[in-house]
C-alpha positions as CSV (number, residue, x, y, z in Angstrom):
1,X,113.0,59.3,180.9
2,X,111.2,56.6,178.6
3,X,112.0,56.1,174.9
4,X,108.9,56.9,173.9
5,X,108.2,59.9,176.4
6,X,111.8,61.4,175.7
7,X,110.8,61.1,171.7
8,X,107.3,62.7,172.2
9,X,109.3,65.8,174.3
10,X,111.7,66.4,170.6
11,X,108.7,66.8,168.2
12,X,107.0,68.8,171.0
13,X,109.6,71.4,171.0
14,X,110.6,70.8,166.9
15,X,106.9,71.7,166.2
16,X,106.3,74.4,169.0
17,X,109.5,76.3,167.2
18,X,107.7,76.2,163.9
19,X,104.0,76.7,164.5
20,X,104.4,78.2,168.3
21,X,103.9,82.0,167.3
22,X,100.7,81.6,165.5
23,X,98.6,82.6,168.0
24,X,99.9,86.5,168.5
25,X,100.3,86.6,164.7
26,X,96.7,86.0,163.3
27,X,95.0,87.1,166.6
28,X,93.1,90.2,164.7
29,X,90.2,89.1,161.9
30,X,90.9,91.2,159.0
31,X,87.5,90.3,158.3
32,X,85.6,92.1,160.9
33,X,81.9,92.2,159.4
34,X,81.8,88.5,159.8
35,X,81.9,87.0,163.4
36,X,83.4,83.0,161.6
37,X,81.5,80.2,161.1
38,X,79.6,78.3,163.7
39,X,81.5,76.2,166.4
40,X,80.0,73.0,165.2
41,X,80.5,74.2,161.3
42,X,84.6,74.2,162.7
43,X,84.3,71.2,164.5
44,X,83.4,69.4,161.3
45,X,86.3,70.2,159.5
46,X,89.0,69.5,162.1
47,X,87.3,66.2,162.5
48,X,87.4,65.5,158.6
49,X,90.8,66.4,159.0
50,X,91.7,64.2,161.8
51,X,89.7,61.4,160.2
52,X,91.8,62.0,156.9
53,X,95.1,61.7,158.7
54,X,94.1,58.4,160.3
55,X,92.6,56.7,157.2
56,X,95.6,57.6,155.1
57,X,98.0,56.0,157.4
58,X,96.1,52.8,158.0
59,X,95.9,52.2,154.5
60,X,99.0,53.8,153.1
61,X,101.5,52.7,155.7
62,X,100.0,50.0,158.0
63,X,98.1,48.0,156.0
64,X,100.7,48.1,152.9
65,X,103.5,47.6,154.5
66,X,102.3,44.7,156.8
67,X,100.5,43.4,153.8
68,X,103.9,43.1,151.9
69,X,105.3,41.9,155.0
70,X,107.8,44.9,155.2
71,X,107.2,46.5,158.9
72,X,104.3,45.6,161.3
73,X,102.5,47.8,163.8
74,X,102.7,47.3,167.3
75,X,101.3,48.2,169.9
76,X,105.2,48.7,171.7
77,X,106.4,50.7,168.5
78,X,109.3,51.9,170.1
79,X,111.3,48.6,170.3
80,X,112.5,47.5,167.5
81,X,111.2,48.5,163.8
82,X,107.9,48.5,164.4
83,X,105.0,50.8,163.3
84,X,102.9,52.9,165.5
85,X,98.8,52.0,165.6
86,X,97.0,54.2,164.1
87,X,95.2,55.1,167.6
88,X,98.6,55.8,168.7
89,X,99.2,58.3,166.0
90,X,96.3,59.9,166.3
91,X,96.9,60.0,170.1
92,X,100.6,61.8,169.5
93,X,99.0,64.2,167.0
94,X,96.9,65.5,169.9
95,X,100.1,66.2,172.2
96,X,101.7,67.8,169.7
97,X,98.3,70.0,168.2
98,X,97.5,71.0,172.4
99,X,101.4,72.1,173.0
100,X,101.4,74.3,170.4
101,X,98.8,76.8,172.5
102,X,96.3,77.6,169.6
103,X,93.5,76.4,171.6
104,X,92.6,73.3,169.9
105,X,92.9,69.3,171.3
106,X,91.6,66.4,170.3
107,X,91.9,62.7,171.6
108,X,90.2,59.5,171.4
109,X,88.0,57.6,174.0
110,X,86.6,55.1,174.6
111,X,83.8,53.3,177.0
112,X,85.8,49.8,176.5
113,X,89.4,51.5,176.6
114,X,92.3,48.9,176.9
115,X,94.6,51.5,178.5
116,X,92.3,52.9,181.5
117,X,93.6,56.7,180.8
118,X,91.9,56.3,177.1
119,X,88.2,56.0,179.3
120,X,85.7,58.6,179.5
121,X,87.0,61.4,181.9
122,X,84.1,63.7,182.8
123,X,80.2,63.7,182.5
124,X,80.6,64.9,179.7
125,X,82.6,62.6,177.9
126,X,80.6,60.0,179.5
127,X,77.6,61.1,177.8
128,X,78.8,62.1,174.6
129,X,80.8,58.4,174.1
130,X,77.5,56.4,175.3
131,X,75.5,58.8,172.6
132,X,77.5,58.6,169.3
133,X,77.6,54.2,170.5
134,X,73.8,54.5,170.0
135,X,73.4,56.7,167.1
136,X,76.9,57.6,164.9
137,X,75.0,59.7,162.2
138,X,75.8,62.8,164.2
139,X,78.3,64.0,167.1
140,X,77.4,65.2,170.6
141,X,78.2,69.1,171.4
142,X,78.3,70.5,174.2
143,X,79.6,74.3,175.0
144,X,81.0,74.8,178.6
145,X,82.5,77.8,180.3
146,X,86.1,77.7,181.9
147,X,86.9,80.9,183.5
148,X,86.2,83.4,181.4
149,X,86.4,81.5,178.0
150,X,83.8,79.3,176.1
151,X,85.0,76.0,174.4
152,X,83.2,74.5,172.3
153,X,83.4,70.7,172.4
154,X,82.8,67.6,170.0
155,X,82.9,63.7,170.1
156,X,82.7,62.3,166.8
157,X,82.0,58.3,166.3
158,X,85.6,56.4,166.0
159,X,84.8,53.2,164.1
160,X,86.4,50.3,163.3
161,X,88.4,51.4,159.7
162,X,90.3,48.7,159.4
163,X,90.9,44.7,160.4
164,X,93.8,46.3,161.9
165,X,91.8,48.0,164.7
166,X,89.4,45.0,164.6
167,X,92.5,42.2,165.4
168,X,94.4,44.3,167.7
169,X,91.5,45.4,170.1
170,X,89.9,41.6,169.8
171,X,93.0,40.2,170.4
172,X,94.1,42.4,172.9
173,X,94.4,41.0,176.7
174,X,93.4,44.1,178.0
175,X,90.7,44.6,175.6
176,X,86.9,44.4,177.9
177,X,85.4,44.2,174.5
178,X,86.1,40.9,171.9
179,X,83.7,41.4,169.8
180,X,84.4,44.1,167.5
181,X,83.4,44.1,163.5
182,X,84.7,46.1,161.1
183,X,82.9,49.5,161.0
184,X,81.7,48.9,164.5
185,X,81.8,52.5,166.5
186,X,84.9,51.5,169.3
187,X,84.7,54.7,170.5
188,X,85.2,58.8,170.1
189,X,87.3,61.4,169.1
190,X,86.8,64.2,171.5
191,X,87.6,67.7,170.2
192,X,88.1,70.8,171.8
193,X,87.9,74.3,170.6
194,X,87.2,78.1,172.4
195,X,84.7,80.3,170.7
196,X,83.9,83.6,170.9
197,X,79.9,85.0,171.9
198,X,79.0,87.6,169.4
199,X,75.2,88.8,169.0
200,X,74.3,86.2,171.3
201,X,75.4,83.6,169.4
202,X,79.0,81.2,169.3
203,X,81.3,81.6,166.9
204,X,84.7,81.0,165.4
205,X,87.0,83.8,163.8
206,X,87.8,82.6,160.4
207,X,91.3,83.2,160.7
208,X,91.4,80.9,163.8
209,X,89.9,78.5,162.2
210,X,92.1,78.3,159.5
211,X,94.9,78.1,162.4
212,X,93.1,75.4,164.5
213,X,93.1,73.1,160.4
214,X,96.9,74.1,160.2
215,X,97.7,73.2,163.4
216,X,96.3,69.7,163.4
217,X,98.0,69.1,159.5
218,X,101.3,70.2,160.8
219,X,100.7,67.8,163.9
220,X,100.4,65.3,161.8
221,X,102.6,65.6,160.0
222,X,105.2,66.4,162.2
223,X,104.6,62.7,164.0
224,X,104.5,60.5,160.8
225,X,108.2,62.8,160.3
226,X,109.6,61.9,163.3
227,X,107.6,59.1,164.6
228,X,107.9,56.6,161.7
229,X,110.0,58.2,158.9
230,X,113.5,59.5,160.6
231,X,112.7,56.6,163.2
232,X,112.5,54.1,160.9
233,X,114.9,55.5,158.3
234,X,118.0,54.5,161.0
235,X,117.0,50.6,160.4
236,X,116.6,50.4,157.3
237,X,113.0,51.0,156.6
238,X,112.8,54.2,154.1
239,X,110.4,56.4,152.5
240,X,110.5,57.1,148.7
241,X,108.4,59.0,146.5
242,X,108.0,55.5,144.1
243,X,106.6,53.6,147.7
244,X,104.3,51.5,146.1
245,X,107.1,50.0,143.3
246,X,109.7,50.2,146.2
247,X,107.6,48.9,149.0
248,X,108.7,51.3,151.4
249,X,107.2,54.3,153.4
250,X,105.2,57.4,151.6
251,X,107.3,60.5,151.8
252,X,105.6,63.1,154.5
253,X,104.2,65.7,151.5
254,X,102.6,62.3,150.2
255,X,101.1,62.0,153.1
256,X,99.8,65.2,153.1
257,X,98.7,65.3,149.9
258,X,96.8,62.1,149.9
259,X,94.9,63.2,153.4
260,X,94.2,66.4,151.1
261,X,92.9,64.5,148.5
262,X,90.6,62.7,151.0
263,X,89.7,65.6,152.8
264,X,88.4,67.4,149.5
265,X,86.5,64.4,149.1
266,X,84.5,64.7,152.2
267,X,81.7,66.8,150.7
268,X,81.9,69.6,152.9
269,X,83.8,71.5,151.0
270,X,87.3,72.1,152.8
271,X,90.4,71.3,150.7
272,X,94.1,71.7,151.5
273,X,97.3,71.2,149.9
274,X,100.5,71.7,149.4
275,X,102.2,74.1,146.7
276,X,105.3,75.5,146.0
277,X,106.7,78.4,143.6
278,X,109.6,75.7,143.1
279,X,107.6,72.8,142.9
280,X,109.2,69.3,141.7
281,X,106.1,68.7,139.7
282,X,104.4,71.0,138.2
283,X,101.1,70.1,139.6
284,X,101.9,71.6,142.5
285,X,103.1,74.8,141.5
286,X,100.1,77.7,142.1
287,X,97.2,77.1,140.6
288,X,95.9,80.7,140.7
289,X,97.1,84.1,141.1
290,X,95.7,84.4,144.5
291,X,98.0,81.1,145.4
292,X,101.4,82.7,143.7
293,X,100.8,86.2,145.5
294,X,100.2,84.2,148.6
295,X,103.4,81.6,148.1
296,X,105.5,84.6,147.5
297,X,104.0,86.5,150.9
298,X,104.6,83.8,153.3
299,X,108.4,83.3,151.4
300,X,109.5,86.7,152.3
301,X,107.2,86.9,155.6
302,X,106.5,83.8,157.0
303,X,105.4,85.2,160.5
304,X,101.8,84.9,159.4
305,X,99.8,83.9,157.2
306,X,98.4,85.1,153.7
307,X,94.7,85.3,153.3
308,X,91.4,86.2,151.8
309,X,87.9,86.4,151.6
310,X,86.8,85.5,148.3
311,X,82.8,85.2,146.6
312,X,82.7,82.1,144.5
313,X,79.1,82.2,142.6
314,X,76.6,82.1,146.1
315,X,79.3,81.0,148.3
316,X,81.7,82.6,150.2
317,X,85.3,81.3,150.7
318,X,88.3,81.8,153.4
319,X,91.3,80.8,151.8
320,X,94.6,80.6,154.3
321,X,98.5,79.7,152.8
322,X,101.0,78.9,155.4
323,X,104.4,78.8,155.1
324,X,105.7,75.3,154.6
325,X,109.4,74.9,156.2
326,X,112.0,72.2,155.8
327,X,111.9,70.7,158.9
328,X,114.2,67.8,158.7
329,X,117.1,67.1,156.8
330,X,115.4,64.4,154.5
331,X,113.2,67.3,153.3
332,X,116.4,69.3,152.3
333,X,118.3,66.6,151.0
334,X,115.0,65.1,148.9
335,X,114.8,68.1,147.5
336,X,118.0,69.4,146.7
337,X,119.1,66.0,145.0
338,X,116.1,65.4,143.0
339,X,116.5,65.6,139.2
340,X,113.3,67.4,138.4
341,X,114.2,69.8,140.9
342,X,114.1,73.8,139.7
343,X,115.9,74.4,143.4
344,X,118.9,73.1,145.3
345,X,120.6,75.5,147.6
346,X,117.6,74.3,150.3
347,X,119.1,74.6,154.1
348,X,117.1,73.2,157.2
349,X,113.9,75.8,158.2
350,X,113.5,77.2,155.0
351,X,110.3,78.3,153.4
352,X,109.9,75.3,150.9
353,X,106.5,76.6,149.8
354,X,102.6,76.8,151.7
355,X,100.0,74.6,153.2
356,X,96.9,76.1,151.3
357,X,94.0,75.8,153.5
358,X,89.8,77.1,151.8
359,X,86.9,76.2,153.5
360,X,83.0,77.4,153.0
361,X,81.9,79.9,155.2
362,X,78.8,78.6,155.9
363,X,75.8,80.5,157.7
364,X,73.8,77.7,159.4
């Protein structure tokens, strides 16, 4: 089997372990009198998710460390020290997101695709990628019915971020496109999601909404863990929590934290974090009551998730904490050999703390 496939196959099964049994345990909406929020409305936050995760590594990892001429990015990753492209990131994020059987994918596209399995691959797709080319200010949706279940589906304009992108697609010998600027539209990200019909509408359950945001975070993450950090760590390249000073890679709760940061930036009004009732800085300890009942919940239970509905002025608000779990040794041995901290008897798959997940449950 292929380095790269045979790599892809251990942070399947590492991240199916963890996140696999979502689906039976939040399959009933404690929330009953409300159907969700709208497809699209759930759309838009995965995407701003996504979009978070892919901008914070560019800039935070590829662009930092090629700019201090540490590690480089290449396009074959797996020989040698290199980094992954951000495309390709993004690309093993979706494996992992789709194998963990929640329902939700995403990939990118394009209509100039280097590799030919990264073209448009239905009508659908064909449309959608020529549409967001002509006018980015808004996706193209589309529900279709497999079966007997609806999905609801979403290509968001990809553009250019980065010189990164720009260089390695113009440069490319594949590439059918040379011309590329930064900010140009190079192509989609297609998500997928099911819906439910109720009063002859679409919607999405809140609480499976909340799963389909986890799911893609924990994706994530679990790639920039595996992919780059415990990949990297075995030549030499490290992460550190003092990574700018150091020149070396963000630690994976960084990561998170700065795509959160990002994310609550967006102006849509979904935030997530992470948080911890033994938190190394205090700034991440619970910020609220509702946080600490919640930490402690998924601590002793963490077969589901804790949430609730909550009215904040006009505006109503699903907040979701997730248990957060050591999944590697350089999570237990960060934590348990850090100075500031309050814990360190951690062991691998323990509840470190929770991914807090609140989004507006909008009504248009």
């Amino acid at each position: 089997m292929p380095k790269t496939n045979l790599l892809l196959c251990k942070i399947l099964m590492v991240s199916c372990s963890i996140i696999g049994y979502w689906g039976t345990a939040i399959a009933t909406n404690k929330h009953e009198n409300l159907p969700g929020i709208t497809p699209r409305q759930a759309a838009d936050y995965l995407h701003t998710i996504i979009q978070a995760n892919r901008t914070v590594y560019t800039k935070n990892v590829v662009e930092w460390l090629q700019e201090n001429e540490v590690v480089y990015a290449k396009e074959q990753w797996e020989v040698g020290d290199s980094l992954p492209l951000p495309a390709q990131m993004l690309l093993y994020s979706g494996f992992v997101a789709a194998e963990n059987g929640g329902g939700v994918s995403f990939r990118l596209a394009s209509l100039w695709p280097i590799r030919h399995g990264n073209g448009p691959s239905s009508e659908f797709e064909q449309r959608g990628l020529e549409a967001v080319a002509q006018d980015p200010s808004q996706p193209y949706t589309e529900v279709v019915k497999i079966g007997q279940e609806y999905l609801f589906k979403a290509i968001y304009p990809d553009r250019a971020v980065s010189k990164v992108c720009v260089s390695c697609h113009n440069g490319h010998n594949l590439s059918p496109r040379k011309d590329y600027q930064l900010n140009d539209v190079m192509g989609g990200i297609i998500i997928s999601l099911p819906v439910e019909e109720a009063r002859g509408e679409f919607w999405v359950d809140l609480q499976k909404t909340a799963e389909y945001l986890h799911t893609v975070i924990h994706a994530d993450r679990t790639v920039y863990q595996k992919m780059v950090v415990e990949r990297l760590q075995e030549k030499g390249v490290v992460s550190s929590e003092e990574w700018k000073q150091r020149k070396t890679l963000p630690l994976p709760a960084q990561m998170i934290r700065y795509a959160g940061q990002l994310t609550s930036e967006s102006g849509n009004g979904l935030k997530y974090r992470l948080a911890s009732l033994w938190p190394i800085l205090s700034r991440n300890g619970p910020g609220n009551e509702f946080e600490r009942r919640g930490l402690e919940a998924v601590a002793q239970d963490p077969s589901q998730p804790f949430t609730e509905l909550v009215k904040n002025g006009d505006q109503l608000v699903f907040k979701a904490i997730y248990p957060d779990r050591a999944i590697s040794d350089g999570c237990v041995n960060c934590h348990n050999g850090h100075k500031l901290s309050p814990r360190k008897d951690y062991q691998l798959n323990d509840v470190m703390g929770g991914i807090i997940i609140s989004f507006p449950v909008r009504r248009d």
